[in-house]
C-alpha positions as CSV (number, residue, x, y, z in Angstrom):
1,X,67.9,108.2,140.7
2,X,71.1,107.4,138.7
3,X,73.3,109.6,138.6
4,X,74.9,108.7,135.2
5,X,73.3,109.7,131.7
6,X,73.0,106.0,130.8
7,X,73.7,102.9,132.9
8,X,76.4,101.3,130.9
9,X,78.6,101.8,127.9
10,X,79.7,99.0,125.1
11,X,83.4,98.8,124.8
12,X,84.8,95.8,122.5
13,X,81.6,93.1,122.9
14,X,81.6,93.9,127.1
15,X,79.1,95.8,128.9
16,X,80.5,97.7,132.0
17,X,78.2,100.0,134.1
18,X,79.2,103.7,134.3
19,X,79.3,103.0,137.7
20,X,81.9,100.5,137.6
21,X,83.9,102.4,135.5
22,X,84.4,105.6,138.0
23,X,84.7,103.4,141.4
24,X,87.7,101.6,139.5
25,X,85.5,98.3,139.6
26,X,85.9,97.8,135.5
27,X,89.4,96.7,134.5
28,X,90.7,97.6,131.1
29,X,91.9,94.9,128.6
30,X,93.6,97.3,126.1
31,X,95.6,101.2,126.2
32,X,92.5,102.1,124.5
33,X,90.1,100.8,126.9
34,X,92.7,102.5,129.9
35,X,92.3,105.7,128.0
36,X,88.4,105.3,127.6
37,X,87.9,104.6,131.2
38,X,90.5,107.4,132.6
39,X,88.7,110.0,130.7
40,X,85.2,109.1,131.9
41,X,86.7,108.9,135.6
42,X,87.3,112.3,135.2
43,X,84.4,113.7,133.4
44,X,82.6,112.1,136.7
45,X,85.1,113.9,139.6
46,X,85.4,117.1,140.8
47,X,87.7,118.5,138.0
48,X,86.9,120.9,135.6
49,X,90.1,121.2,134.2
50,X,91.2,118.9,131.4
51,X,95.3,118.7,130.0
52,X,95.5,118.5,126.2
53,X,98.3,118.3,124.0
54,X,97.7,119.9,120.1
55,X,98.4,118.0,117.7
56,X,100.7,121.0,116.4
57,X,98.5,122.6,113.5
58,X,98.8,126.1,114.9
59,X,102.3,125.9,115.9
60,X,104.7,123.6,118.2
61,X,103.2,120.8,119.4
62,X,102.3,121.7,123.8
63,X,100.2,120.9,126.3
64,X,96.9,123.4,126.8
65,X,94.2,123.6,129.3
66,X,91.0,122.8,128.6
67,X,87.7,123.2,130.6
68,X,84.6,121.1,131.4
69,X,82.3,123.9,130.2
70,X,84.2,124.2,127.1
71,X,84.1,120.8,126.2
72,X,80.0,121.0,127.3
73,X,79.7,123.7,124.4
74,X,81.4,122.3,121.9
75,X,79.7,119.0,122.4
76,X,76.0,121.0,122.1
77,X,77.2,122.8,118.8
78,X,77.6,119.7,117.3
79,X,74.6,118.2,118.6
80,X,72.5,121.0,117.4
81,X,74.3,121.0,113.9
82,X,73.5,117.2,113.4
83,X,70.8,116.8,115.5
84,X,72.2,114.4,118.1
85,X,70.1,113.2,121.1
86,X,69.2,110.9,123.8
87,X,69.3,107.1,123.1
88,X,71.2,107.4,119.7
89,X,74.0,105.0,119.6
90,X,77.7,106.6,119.1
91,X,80.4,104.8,117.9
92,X,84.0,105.9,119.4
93,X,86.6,104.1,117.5
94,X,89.2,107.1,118.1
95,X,91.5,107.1,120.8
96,X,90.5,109.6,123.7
97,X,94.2,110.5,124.1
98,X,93.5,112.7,121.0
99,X,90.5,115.5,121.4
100,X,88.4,113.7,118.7
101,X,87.8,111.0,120.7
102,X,87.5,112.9,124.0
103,X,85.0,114.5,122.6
104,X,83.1,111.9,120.9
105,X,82.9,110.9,124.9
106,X,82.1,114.0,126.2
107,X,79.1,114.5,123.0
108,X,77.8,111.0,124.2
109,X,77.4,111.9,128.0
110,X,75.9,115.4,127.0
111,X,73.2,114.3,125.2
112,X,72.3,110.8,126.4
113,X,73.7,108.7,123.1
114,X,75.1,105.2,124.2
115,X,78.5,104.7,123.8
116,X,79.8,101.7,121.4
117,X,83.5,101.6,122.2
118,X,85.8,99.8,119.8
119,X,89.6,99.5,119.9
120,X,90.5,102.0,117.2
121,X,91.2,99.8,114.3
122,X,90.9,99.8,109.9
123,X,87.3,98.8,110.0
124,X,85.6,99.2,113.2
125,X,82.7,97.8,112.1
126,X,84.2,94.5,112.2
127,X,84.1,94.8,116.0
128,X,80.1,95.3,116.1
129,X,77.6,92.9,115.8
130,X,75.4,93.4,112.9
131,X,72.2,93.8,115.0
132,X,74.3,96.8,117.4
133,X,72.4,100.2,115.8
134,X,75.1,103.0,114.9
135,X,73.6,106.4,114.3
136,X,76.7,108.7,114.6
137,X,80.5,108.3,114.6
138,X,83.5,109.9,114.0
139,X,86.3,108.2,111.7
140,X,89.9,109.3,109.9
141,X,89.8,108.9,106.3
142,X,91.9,105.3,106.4
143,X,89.3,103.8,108.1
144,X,86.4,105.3,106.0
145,X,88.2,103.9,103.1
146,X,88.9,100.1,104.6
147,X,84.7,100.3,105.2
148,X,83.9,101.5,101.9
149,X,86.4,98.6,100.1
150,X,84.6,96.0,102.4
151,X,81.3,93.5,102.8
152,X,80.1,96.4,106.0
153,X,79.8,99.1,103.4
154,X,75.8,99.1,103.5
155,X,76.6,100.2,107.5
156,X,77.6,103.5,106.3
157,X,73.6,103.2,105.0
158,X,71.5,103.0,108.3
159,X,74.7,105.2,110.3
160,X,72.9,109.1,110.4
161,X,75.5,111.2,110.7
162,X,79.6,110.4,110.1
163,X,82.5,112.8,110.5
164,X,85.8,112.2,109.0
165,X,88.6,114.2,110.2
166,X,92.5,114.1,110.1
167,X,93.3,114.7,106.3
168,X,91.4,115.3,103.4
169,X,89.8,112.8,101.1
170,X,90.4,112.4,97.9
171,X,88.0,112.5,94.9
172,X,87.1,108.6,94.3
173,X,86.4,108.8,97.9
174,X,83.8,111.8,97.3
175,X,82.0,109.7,94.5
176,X,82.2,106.5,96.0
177,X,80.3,108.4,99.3
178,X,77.3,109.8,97.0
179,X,75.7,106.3,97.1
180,X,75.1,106.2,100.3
181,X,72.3,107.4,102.5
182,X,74.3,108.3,105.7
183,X,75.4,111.8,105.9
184,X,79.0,112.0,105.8
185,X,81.0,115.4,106.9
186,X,84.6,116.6,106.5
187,X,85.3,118.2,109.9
188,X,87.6,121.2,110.3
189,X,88.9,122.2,114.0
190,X,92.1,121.2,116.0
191,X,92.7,121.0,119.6
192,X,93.1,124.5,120.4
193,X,89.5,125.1,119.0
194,X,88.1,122.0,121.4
195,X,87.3,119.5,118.6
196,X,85.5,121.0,115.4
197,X,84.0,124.7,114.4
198,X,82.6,123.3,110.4
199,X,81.7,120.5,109.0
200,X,81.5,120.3,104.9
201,X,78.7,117.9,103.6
202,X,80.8,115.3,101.2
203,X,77.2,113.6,99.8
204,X,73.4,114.4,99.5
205,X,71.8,117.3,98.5
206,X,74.1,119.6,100.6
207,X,77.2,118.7,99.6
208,X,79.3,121.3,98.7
209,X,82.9,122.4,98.4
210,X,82.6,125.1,101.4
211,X,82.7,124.6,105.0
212,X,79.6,125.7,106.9
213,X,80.7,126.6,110.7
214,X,78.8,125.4,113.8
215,X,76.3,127.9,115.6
216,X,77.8,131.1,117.3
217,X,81.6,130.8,115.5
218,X,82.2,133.9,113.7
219,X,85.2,133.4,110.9
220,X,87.9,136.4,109.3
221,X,90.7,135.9,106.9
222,X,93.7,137.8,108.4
223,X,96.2,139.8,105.8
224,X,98.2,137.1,105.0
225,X,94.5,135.1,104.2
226,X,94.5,132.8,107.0
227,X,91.5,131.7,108.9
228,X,90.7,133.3,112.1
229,X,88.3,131.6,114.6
230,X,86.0,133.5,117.2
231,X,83.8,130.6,119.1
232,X,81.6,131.4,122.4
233,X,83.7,128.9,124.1
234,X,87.0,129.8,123.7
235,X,88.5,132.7,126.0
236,X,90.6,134.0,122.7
237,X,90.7,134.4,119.3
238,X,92.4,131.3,117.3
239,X,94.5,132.8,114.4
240,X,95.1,129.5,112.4
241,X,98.2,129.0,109.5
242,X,95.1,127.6,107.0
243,X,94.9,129.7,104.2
244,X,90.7,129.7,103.4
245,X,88.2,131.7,100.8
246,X,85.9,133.4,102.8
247,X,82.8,133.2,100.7
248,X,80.1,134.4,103.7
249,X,79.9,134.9,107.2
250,X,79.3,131.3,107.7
251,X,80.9,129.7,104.9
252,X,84.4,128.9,103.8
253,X,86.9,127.0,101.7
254,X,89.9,125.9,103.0
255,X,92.4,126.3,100.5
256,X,96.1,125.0,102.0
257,X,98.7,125.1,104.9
258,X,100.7,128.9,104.5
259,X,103.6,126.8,105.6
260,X,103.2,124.7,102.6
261,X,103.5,127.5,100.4
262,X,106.5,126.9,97.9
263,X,108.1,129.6,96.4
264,X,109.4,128.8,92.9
265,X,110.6,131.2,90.2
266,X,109.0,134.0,91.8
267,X,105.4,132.4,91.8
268,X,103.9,131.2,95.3
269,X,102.3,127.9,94.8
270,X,99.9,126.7,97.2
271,X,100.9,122.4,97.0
272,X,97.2,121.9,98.4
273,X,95.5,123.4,94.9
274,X,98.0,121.3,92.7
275,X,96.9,118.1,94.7
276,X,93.8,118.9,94.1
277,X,93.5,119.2,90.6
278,X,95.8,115.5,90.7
279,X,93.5,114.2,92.5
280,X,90.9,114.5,90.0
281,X,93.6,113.2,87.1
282,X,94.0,110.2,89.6
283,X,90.2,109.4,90.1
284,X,89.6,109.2,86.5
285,X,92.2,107.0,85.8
286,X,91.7,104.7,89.1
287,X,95.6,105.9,90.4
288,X,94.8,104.4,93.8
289,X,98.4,106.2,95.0
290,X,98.8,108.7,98.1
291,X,101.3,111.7,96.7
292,X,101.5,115.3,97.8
293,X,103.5,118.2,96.2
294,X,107.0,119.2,97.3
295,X,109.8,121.1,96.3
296,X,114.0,120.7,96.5
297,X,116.4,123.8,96.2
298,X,116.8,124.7,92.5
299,X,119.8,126.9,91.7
300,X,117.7,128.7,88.9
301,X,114.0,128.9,90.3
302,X,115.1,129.1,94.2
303,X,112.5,126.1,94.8
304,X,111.9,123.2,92.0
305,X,108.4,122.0,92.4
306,X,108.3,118.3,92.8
307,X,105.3,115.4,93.0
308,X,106.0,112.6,95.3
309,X,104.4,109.6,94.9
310,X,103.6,106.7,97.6
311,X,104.7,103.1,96.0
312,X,104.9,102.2,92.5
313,X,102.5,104.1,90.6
314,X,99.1,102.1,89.4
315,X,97.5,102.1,86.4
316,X,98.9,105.1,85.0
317,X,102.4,105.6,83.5
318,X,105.1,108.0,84.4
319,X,105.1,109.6,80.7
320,X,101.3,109.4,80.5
321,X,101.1,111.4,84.0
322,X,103.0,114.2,82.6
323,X,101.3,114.6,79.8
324,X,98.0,115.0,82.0
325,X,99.1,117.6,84.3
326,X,100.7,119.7,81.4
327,X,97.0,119.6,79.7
328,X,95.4,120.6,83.1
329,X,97.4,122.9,85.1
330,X,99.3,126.3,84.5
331,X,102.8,125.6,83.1
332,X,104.6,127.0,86.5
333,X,102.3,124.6,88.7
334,X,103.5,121.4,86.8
335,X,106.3,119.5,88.9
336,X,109.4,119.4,87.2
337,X,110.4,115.9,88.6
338,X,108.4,113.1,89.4
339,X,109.6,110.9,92.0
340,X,107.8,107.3,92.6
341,X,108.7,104.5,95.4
342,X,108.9,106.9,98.1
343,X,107.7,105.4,101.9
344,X,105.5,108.5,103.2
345,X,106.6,109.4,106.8
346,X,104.0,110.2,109.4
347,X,103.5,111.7,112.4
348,X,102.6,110.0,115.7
349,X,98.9,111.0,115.5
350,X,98.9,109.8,111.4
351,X,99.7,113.1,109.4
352,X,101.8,113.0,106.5
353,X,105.1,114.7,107.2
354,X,105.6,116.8,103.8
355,X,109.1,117.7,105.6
356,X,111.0,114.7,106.5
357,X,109.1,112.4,103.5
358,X,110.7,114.6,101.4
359,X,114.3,114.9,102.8
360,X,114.6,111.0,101.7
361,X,114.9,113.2,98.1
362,X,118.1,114.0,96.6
363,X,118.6,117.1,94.5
């Protein structure tokens, strides 16, 4: 009797046998297939210890500890939120140098789904045959965008359950999604939390603007209004820098970054609320742009609030812009200076860095 929860995994067109992979008989042919096969190597030896580095939401960016049971639990939460099981086909399209796609591994050998590996690229669906079944796969928002702009849209159709994690996604996104049939979920967690504790249904019946945790985490907003996580599988509380609205005991809205908070004229802005409310401007008027709120020193208001705007700005004009945000938001949460042409800077796992895009800003 095998001891393997499937015989083989799909990675980019190949079949390799589980087996193959943990006696070092499969070669890799990319850093993503080297990544993919190191982890499963792993899962199948006698560690239960796993090294992770965060990704730096809660703080500094460091290498943690995580275990095999950990992992095992997290994976089941999931499973029993979205009803995952045995001989559903998952597609990992994440690198599982990060903990999404780790986990997308470690939810696959759990429960039995076959793995469909893919070097993570714009639109993974490229890389699958048309007649290779996808029931559940985890995505960043650039790639759910790249699928919904393309001729494999209808895949997001017959796909049951898709996560999208890594930033958040903006309104055209949101009504563009309600036309389709698969189940699509804004995931909130980090590394320290082992993957995901909430998802928040974007389309469907369910959809709503709150985030519904997984079974067993219990949530509390601390005094400064930041999310705090209890979850049977980690040894510790997670106090998180995500300010939230607690609405129940397993329901809440995340608002914004504290660290983001600007402070200008004696009024604490929270950049995240602003965007949103832009967000919705930019949808109507089909402004395609990325842009985030900012702020440079003001000798008058301490902090002058300012919007930063990816590339030249579409189908809108500067002037016209204005006028919109002083019709729709407070007169303090309107930026004082619009800045367009700006290259967004990033970090290594594809965040925006609010700091360092904005130092390219002169006062």
């Amino acid at each position: 009797m095998s001891t393997y929860p499937f015989d083989s995994i799909t990675i980019n067109g190949r079949e390799i046998l589980l087996a193959d992979v943990v006696e070092n008989a499969a070669l890799p042919e990319s850093g993503f297939e080297a990544s993919t096969f190191l982890f499963i190597k792993k899962w199948f030896s006698a560690s239960d210890t796993f090294a992770q580095k965060t990704s730096g939401s809660t703080g500094a960016p460091k290498e943690i500890v995580i275990t095999r049971e950990q992992m095992i639990v997290s994976a089941k939460l999931t499973a029993e939120a979205l009803r995952l099981k045995n001989g559903d086909h998952a597609l990992l399209c994440l690198d599982p140098e990060y903990i999404a796609g780790k986990m997308m591994l470690v939810r696959s050998l759990v429960t039995g789904m076959k793995i469909v590996a893919v070097n993570p690229v714009a639109n993974p669906f490229r890389k699958i045959p048309r007649n290779v079944r996808v029931d559940f796969v985890a995505i960043v928002p650039m790639q759910l965008i790249e699928i919904i702009q393309s001729d494999l849209a209808y895949r997001l159709n017959s796909t049951k359950n898709i996560l999208v994690g890594g930033a958040a996604l903006d309104q055209g996104i949101k009504k563009k999604l309600s036309t389709f049939d698969g189940r699509v979920y804004a995931t909130y967690g980090m590394t320290e939390t082992i993957s995901h504790i909430a998802l928040q249904s974007i389309n469907g019946p369910a959809a709503s603007e709150y985030f519904t945790v997984l079974p067993g985490i219990k949530i509390n907003a601390d005094e400064r209004g930041c999310l705090e996580i209890n979850a049977p599988h980690l040894d510790e509380k997670v106090v998180t820098n995500d300010l939230v609205e607690i609405n129940d005991a397993r329901h809440f809205k995340w608002l914004g970054r504290i660290d983001n908070v600007i402070n200008t004229g004696g009024k604490k802005i929270i950049p995240e609320k602003i965007e949103d409310q832009i967000n919705r401007l930019f949808a109507q008027q089909m402004v395609r742009n990325k842009f985030f709120i900012s702020s440079i020193p003001d000798p008058v208001l301490g902090n002058k609030l300012i919007l930063i705007i990816e590339g030249a700005l579409e189908n809108i004009t500067v002037e016209t812009l204005k006028s919109h945000l002083r019709e729709n938001l407070r007169n303090y949460e309107v930026p004082k200076k619009i800045y367009t042409n700006i290259n967004f800077v990033l970090t290594k796992n594809g965040k925006l860095n609010r700091t360092e895009t904005t130092q390219q800003i002169g006062n």
